[in-house]
Each structure stands twice: as structure tokens, then as C-alpha cells.
PQR file with spaces between the fields and no chain letter, atoms N, CA, C, O and H, PARSE charges and radii, in Angstrom:
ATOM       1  N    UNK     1       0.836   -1.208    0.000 -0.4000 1.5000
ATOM       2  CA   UNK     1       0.000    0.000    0.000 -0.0000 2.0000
ATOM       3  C    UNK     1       0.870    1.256    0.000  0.5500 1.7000
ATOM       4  O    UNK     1       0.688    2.197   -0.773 -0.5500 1.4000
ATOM       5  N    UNK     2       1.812    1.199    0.911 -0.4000 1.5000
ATOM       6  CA   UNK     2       2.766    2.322    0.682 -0.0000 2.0000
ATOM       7  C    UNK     2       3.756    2.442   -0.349  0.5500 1.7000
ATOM       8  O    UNK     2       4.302    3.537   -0.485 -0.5500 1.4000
ATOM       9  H    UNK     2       1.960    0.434    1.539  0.4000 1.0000
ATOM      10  N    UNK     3       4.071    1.493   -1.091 -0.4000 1.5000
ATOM      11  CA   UNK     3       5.012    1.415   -1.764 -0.0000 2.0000
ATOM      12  C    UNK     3       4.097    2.057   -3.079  0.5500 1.7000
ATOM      13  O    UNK     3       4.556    2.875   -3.876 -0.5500 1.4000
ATOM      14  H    UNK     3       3.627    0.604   -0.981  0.4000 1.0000
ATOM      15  N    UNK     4       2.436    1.394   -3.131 -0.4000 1.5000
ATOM      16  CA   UNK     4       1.437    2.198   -4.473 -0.0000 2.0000
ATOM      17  C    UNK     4       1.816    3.523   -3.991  0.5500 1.7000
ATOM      18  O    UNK     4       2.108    4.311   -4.891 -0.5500 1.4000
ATOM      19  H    UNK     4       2.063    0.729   -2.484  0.4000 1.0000
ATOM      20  N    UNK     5       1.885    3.973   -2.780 -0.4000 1.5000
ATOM      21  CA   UNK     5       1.435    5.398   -2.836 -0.0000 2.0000
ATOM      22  C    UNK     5       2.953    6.307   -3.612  0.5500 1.7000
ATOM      23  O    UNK     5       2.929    7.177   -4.483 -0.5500 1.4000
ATOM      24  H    UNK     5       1.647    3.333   -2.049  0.4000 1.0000
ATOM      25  N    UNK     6       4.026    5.766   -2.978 -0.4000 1.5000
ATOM      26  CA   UNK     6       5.174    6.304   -3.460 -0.0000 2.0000
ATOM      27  C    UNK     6       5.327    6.013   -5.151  0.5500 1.7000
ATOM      28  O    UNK     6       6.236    6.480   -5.838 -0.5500 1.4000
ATOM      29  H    UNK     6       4.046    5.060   -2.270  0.4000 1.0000
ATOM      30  N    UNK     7       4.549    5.393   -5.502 -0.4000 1.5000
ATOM      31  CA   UNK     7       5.228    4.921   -7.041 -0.0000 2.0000
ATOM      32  C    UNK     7       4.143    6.184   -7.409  0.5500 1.7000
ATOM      33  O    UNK     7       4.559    6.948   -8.280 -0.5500 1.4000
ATOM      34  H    UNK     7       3.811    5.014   -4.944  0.4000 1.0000
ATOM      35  N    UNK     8       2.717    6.505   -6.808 -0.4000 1.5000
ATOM      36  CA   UNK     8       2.059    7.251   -7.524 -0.0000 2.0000
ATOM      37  C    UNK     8       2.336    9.017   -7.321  0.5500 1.7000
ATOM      38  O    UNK     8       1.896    9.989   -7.934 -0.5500 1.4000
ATOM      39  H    UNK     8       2.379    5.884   -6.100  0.4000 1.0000
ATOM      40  N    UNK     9       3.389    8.857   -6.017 -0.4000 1.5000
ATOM      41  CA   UNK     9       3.615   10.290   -5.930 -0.0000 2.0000
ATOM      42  C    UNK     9       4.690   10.688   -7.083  0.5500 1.7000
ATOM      43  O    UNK     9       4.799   11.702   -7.773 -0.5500 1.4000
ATOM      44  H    UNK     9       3.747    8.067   -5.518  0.4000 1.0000
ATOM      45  N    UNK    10       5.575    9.266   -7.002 -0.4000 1.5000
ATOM      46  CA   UNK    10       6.282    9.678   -8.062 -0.0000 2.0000
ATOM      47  C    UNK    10       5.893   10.004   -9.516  0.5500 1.7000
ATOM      48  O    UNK    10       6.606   10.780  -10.153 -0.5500 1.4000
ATOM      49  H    UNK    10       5.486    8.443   -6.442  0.4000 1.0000
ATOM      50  N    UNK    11       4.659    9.382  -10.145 -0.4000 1.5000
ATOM      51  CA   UNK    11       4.495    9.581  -11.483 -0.0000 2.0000
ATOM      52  C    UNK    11       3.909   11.113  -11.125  0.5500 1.7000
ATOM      53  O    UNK    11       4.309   11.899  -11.984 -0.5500 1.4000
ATOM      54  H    UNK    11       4.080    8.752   -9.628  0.4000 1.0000
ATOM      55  N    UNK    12       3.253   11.628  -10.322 -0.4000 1.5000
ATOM      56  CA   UNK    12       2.360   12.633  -10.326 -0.0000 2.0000
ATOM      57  C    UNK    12       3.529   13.503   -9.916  0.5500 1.7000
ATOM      58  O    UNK    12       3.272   14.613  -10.381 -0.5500 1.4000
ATOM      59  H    UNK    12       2.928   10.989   -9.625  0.4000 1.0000
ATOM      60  N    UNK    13       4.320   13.534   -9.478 -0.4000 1.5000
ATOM      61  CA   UNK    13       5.605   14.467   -9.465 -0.0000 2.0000
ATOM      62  C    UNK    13       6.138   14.683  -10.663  0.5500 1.7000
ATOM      63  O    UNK    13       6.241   15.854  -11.029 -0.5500 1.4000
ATOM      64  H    UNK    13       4.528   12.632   -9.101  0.4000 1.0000
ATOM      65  N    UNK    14       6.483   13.868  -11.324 -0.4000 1.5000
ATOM      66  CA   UNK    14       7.364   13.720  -12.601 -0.0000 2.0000
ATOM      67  C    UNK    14       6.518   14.209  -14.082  0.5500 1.7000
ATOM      68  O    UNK    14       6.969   14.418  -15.208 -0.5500 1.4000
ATOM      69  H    UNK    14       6.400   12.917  -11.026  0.4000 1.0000
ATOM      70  N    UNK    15       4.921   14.298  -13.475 -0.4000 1.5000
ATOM      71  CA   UNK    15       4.118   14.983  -14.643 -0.0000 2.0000
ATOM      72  C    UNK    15       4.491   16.536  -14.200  0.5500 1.7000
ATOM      73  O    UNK    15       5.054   17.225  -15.051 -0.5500 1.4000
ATOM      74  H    UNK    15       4.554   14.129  -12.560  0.4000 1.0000
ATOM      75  N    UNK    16       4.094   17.336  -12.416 -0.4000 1.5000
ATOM      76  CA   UNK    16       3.754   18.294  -12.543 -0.0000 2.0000
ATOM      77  C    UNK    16       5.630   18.619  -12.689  0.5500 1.7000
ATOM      78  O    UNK    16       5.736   19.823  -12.923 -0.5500 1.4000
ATOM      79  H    UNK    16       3.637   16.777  -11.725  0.4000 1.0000
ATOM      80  N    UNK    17       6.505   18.212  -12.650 -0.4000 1.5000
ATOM      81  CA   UNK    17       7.757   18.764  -13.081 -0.0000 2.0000
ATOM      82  C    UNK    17       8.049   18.726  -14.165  0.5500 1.7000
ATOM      83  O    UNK    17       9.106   19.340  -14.312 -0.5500 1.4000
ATOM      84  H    UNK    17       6.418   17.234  -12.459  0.4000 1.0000
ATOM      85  N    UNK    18       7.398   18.011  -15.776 -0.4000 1.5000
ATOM      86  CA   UNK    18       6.927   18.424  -16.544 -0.0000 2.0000
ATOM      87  C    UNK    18       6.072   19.645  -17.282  0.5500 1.7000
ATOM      88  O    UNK    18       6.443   20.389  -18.190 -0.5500 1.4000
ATOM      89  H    UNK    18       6.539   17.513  -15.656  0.4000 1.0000
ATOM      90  N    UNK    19       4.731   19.593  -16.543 -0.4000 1.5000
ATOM      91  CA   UNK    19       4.222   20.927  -16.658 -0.0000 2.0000
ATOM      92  C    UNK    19       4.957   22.523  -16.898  0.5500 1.7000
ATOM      93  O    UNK    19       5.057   23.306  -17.842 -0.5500 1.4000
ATOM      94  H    UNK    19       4.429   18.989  -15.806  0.4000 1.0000
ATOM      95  N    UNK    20       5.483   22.477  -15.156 -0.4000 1.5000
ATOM      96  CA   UNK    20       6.454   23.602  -15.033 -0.0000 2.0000
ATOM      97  C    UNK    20       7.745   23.856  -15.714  0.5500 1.7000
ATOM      98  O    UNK    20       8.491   24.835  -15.698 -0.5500 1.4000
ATOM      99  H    UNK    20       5.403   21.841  -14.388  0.4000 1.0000
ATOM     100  N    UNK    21       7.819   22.552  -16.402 -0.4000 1.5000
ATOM     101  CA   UNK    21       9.124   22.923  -17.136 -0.0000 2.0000
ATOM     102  C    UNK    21      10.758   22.881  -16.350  0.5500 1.7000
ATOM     103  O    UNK    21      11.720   23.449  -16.866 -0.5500 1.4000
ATOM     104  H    UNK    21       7.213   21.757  -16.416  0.4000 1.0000
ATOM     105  N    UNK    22      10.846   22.153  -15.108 -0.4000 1.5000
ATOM     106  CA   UNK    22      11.607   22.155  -13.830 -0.0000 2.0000
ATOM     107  C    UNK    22      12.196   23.446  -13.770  0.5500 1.7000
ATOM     108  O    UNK    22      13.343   23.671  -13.382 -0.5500 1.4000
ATOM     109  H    UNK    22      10.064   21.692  -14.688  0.4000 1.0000
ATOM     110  N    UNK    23      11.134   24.532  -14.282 -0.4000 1.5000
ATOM     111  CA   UNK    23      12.061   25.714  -13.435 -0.0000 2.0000
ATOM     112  C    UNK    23      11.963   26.014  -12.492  0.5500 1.7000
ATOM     113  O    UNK    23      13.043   26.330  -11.993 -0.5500 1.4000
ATOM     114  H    UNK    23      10.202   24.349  -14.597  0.4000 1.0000
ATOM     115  N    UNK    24      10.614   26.169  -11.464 -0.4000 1.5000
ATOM     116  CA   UNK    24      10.588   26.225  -10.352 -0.0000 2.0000
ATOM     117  C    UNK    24      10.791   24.723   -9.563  0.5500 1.7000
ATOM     118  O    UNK    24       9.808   24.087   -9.183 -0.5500 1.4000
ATOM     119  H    UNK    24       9.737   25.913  -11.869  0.4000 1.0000
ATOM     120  N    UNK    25      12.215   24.227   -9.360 -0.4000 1.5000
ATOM     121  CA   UNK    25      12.908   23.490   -8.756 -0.0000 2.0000
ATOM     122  C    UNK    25      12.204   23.269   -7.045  0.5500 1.7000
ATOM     123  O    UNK    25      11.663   22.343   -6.442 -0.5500 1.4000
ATOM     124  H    UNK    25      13.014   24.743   -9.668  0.4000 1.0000
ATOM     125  N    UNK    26      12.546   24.553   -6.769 -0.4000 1.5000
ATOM     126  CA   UNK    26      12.163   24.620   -5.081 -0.0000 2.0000
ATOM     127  C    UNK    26      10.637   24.616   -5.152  0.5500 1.7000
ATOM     128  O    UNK    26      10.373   23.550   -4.595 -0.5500 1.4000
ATOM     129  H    UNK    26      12.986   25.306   -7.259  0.4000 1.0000
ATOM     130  N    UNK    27       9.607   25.110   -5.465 -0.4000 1.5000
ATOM     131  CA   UNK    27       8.804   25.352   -5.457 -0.0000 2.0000
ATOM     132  C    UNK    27       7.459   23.562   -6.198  0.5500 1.7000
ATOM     133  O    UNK    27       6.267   23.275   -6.302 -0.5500 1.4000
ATOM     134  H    UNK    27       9.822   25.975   -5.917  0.4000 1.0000
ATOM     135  N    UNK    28       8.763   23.002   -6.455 -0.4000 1.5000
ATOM     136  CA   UNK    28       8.383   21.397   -6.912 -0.0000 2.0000
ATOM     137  C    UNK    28       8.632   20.427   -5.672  0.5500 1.7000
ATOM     138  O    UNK    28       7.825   19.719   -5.070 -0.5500 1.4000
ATOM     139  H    UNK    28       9.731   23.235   -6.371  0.4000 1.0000
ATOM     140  N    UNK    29      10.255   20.647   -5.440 -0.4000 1.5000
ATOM     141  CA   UNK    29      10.465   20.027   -3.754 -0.0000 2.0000
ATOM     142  C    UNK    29       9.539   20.301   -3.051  0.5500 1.7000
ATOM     143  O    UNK    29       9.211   19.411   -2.266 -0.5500 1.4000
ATOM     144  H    UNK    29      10.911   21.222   -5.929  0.4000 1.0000
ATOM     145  N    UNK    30       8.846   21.423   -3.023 -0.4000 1.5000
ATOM     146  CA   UNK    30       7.835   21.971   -1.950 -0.0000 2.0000
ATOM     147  C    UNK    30       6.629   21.053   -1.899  0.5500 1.7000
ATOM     148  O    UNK    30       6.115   20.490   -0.933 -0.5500 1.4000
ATOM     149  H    UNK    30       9.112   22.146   -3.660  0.4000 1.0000
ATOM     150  N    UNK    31       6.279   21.045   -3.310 -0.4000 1.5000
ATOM     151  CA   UNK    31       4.820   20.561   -3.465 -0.0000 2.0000
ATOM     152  C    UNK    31       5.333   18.970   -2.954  0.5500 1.7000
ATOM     153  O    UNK    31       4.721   18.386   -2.059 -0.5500 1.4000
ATOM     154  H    UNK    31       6.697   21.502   -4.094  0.4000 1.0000
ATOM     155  N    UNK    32       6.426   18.415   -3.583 -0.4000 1.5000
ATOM     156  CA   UNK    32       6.101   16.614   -3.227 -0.0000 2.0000
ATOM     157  C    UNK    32       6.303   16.668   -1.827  0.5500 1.7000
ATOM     158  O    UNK    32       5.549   16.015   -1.105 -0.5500 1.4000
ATOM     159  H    UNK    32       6.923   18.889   -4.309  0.4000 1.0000
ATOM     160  N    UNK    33       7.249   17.379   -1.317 -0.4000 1.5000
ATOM     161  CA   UNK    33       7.318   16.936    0.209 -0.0000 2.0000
ATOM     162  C    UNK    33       6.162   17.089    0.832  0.5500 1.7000
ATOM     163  O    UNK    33       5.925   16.320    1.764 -0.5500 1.4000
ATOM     164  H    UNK    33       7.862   17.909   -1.904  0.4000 1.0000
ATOM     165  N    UNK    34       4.924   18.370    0.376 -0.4000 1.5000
ATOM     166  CA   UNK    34       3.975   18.652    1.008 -0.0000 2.0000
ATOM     167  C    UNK    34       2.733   17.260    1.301  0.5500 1.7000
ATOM     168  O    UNK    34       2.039   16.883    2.244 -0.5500 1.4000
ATOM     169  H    UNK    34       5.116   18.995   -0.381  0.4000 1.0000
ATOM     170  N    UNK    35       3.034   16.753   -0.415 -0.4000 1.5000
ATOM     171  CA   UNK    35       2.224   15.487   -0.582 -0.0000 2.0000
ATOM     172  C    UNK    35       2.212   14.724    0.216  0.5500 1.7000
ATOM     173  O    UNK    35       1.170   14.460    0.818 -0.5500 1.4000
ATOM     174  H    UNK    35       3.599   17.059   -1.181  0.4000 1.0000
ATOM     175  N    UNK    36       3.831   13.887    0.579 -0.4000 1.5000
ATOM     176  CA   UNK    36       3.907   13.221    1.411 -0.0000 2.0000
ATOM     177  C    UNK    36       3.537   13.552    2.949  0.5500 1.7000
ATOM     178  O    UNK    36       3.093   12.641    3.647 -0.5500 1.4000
ATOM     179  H    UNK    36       4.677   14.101    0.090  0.4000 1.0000
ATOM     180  N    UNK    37       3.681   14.598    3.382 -0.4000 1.5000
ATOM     181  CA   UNK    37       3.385   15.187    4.303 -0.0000 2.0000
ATOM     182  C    UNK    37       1.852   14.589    5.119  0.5500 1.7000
ATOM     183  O    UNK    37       1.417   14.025    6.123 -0.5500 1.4000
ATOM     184  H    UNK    37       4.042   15.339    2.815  0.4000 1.0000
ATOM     185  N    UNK    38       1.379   15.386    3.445 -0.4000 1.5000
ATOM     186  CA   UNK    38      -0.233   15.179    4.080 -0.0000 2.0000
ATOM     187  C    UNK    38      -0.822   13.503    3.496  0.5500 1.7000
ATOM     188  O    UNK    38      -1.810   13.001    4.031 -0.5500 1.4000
ATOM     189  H    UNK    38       1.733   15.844    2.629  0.4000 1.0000
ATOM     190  N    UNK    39      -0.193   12.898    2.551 -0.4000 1.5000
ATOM     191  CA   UNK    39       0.188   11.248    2.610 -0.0000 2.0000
ATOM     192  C    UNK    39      -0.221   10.376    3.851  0.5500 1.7000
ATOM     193  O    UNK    39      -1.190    9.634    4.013 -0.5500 1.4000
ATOM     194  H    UNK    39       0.610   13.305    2.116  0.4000 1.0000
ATOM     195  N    UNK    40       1.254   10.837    5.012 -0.4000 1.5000
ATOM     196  CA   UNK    40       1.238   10.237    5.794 -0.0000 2.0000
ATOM     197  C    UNK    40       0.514   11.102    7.112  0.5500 1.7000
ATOM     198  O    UNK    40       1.281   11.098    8.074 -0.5500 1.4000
ATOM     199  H    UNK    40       2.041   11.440    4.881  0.4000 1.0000
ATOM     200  N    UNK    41      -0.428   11.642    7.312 -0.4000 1.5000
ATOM     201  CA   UNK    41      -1.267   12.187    7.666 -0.0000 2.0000
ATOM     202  C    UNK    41      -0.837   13.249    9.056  0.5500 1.7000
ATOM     203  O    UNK    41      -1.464   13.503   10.084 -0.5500 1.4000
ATOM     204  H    UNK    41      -1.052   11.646    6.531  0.4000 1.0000
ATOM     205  N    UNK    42       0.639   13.756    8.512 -0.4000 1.5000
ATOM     206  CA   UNK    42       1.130   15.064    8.945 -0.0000 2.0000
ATOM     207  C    UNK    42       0.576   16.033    9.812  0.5500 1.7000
ATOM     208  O    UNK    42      -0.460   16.365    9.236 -0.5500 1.4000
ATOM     209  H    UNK    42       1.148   13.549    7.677  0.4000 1.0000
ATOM     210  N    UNK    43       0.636   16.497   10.563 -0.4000 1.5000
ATOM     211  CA   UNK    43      -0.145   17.093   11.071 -0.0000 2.0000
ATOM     212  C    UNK    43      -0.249   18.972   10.559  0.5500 1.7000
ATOM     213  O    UNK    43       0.662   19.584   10.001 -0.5500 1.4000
ATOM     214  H    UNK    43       1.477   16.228   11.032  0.4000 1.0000
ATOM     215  N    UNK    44      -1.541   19.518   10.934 -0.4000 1.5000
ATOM     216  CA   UNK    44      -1.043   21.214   10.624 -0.0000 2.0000
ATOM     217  C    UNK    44       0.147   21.827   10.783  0.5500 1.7000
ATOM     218  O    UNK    44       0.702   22.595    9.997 -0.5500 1.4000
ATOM     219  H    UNK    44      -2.281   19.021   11.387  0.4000 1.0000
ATOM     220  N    UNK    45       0.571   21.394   12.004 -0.4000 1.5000
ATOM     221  CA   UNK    45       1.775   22.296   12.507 -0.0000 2.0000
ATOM     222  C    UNK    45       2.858   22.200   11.745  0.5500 1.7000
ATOM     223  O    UNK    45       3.278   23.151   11.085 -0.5500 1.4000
ATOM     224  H    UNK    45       0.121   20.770   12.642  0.4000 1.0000
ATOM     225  N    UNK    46       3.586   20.664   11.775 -0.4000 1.5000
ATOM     226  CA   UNK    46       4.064   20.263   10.965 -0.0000 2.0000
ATOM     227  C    UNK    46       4.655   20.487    9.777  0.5500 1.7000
ATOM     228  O    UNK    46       5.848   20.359    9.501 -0.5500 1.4000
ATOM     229  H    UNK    46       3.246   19.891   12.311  0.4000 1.0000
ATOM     230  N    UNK    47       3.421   20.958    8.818 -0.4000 1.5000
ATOM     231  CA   UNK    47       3.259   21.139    7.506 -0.0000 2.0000
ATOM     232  C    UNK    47       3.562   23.138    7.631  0.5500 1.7000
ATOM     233  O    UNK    47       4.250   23.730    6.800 -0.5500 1.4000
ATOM     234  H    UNK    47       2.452   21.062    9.042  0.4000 1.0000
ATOM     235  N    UNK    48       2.833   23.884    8.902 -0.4000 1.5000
ATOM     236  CA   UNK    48       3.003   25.121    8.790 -0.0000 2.0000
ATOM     237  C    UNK    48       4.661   25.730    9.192  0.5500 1.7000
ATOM     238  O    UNK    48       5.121   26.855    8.996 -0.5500 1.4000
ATOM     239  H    UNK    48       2.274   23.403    9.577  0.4000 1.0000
ATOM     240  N    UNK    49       5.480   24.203    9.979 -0.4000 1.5000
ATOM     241  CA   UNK    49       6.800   24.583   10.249 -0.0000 2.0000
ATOM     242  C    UNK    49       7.383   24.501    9.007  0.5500 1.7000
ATOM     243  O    UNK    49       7.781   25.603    8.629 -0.5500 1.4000
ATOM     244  H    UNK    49       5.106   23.289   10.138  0.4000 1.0000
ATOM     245  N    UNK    50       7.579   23.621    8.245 -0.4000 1.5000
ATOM     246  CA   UNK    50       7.370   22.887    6.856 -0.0000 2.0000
ATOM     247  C    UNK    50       7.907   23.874    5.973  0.5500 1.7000
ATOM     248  O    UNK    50       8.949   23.725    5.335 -0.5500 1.4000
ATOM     249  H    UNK    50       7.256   22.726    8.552  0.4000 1.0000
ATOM     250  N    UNK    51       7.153   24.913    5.950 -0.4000 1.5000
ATOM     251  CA   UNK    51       6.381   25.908    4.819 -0.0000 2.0000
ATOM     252  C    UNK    51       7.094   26.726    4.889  0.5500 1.7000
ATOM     253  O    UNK    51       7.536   27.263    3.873 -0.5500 1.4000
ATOM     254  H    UNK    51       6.307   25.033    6.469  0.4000 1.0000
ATOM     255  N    UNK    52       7.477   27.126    6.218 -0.4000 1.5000
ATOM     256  CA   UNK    52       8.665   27.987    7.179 -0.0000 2.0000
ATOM     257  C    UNK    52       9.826   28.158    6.724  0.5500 1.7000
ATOM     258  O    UNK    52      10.346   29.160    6.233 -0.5500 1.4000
ATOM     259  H    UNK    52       7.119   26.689    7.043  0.4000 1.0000
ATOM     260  N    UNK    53      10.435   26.557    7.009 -0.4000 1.5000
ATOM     261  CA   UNK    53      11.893   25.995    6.942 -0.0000 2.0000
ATOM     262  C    UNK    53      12.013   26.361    5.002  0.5500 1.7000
ATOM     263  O    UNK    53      13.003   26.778    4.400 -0.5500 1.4000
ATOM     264  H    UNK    53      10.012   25.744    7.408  0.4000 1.0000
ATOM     265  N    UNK    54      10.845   26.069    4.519 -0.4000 1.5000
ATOM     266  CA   UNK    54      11.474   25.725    2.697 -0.0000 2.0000
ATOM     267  C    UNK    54      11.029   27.248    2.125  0.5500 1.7000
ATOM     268  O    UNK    54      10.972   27.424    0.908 -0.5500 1.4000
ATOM     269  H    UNK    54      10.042   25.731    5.008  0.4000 1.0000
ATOM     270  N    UNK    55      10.743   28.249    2.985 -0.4000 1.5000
ATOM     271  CA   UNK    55      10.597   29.664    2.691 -0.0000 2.0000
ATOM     272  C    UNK    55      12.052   30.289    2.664  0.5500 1.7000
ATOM     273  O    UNK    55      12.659   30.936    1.810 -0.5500 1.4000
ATOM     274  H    UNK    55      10.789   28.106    3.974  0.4000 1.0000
ATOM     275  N    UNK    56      12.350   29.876    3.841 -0.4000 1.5000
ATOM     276  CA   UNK    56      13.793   29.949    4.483 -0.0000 2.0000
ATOM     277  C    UNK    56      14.698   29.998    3.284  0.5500 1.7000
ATOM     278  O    UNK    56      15.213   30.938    2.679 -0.5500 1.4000
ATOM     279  H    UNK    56      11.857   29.351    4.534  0.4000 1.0000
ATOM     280  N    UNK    57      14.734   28.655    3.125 -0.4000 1.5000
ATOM     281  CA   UNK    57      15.613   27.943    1.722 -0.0000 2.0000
ATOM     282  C    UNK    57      15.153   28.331    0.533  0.5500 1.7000
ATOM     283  O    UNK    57      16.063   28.189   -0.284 -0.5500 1.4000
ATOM     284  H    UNK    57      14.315   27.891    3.617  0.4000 1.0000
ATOM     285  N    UNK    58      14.117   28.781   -0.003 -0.4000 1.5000
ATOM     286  CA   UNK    58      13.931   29.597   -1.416 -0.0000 2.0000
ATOM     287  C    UNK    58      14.841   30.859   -1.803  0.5500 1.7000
ATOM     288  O    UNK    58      15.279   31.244   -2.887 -0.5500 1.4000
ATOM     289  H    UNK    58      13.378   28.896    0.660  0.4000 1.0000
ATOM     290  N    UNK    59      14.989   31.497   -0.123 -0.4000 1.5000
ATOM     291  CA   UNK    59      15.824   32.807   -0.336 -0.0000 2.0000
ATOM     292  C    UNK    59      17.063   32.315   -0.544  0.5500 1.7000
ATOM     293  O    UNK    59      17.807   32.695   -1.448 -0.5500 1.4000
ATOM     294  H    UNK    59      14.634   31.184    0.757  0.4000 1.0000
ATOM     295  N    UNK    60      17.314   31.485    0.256 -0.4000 1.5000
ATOM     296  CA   UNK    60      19.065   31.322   -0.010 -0.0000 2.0000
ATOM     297  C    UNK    60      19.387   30.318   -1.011  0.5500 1.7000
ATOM     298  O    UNK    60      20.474   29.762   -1.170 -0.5500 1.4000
ATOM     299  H    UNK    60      16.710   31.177    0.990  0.4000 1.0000
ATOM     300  N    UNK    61      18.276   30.149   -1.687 -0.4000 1.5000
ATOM     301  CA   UNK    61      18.435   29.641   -3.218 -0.0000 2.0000
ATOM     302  C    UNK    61      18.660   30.099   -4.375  0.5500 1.7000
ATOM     303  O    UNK    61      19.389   29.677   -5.272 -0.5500 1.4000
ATOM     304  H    UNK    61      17.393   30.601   -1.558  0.4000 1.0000
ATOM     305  N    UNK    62      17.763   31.298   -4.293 -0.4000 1.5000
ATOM     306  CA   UNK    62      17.998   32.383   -5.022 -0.0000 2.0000
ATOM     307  C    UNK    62      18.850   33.280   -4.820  0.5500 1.7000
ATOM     308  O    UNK    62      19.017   34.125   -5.699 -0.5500 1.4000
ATOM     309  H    UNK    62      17.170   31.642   -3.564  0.4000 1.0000
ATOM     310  N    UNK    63      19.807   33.345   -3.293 -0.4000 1.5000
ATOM     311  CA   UNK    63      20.963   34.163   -3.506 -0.0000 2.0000
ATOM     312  C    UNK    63      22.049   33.719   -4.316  0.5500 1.7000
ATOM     313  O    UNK    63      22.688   34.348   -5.160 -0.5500 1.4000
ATOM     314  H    UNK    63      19.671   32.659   -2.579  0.4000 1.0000
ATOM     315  N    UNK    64      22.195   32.184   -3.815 -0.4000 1.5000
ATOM     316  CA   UNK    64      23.728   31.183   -4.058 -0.0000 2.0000
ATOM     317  C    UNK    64      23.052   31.522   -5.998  0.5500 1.7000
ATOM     318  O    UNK    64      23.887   32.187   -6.611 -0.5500 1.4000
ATOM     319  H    UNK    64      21.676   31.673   -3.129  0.4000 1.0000
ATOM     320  N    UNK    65      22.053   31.238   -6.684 -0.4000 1.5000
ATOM     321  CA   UNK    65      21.589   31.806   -7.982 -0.0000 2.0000
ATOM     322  C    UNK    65      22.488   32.464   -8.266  0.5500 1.7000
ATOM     323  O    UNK    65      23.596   32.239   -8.754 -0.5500 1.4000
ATOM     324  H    UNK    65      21.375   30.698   -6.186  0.4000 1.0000
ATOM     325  N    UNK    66      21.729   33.717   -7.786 -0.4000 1.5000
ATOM     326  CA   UNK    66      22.580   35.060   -8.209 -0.0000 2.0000
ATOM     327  C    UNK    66      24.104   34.613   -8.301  0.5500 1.7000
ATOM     328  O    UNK    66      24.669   34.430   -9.379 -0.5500 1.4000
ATOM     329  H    UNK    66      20.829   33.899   -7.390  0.4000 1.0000
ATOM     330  N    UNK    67      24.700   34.458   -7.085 -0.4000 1.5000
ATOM     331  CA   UNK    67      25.563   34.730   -7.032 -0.0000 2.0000
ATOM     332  C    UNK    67      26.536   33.911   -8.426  0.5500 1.7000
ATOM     333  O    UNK    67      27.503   34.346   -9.051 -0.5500 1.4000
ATOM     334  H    UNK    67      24.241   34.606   -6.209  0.4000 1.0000
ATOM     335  N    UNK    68      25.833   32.665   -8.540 -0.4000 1.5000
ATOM     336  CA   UNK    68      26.343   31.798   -9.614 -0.0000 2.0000
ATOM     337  C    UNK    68      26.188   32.217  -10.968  0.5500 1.7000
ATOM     338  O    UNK    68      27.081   31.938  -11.767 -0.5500 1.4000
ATOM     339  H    UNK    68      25.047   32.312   -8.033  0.4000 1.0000
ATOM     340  N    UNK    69      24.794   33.090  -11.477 -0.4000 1.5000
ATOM     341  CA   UNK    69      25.292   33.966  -12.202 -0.0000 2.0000
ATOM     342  C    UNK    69      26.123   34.909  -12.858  0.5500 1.7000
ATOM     343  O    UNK    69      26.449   35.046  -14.038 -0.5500 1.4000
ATOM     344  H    UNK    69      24.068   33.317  -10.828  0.4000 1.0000
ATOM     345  N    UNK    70      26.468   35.709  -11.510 -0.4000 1.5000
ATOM     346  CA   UNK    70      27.637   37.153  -11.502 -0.0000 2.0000
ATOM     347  C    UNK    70      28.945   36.100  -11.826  0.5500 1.7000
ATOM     348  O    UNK    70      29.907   36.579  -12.426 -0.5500 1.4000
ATOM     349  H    UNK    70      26.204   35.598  -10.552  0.4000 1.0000
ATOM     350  N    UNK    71      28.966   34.963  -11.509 -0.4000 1.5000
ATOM     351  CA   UNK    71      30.723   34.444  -11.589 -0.0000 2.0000
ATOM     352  C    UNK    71      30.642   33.418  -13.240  0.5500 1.7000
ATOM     353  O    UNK    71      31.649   32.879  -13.698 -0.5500 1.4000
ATOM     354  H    UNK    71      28.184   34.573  -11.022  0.4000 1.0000
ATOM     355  N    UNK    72      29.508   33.348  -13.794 -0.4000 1.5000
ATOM     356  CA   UNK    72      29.465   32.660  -15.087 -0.0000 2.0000
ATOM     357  C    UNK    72      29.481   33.842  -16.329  0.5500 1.7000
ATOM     358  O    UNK    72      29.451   33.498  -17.510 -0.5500 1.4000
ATOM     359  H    UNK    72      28.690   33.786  -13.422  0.4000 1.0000
């Protein structure tokens, strides 16, 4: 049963990272981890620390970006 669920997060990941075209990278990590999250029946808090921590990490995703830009 868990192993269906992971094979189906994976195809349904691998479409919507299709969709988007994998440019929004972080914003894809976001969504599957969220899945699983609420999957394994996660709680609010959880999911609102969650949201927190990978807000956190968008910024300093987009700095180390930049910065990899300015040196290419």
C-alpha cells in the first residue's frame, strides 16, 4: 500500500515537473514533500513549520543563484 502510494507520488511528481518545465525546482520540492506530508497524515503544525523551513531555503536559493550567475 505504501510502496502504491510512493510509485504514484512519483508519477504525479514527474508529470507536474513536466508541466512547469523544472524551473521552479524549489517550489516542486515543496509541493512533493507537502504530498507526502499530508500522505502520511502530517499534522497542521508540521506542515506550517514545513512551509517555514522551505521559505527559508527559497531565499538562499535564489541568492547562491545570483551569485552563480555574476561568476558565469
Amino acid at each position: 500500500n505504501v510502496i502504491k502510494k510512493m510509485v504514484y507520488v512519483k508519477i504525479v511528481s514527474s508529470l507536474i515537473l513536466n508541466i512547469i518545465g523544472a524551473r521552479n525546482v524549489v517550489g516542486y520540492v515543496k509541493i512533493v514533500i507537502g504530498v507526502i506530508l499530508n500522505m502520511i497524515g502530517a499534522n497542521r503544525v508540521l506542515l506550517i513549520i514545513f512551509n517555514q523551513i522551505s521559505n527559508i531555503g527559497q531565499v538562499e536559493i535564489m541568492k547562491l543563484m545570483n551569485l552563480f550567475k555574476k561568476h558565469n
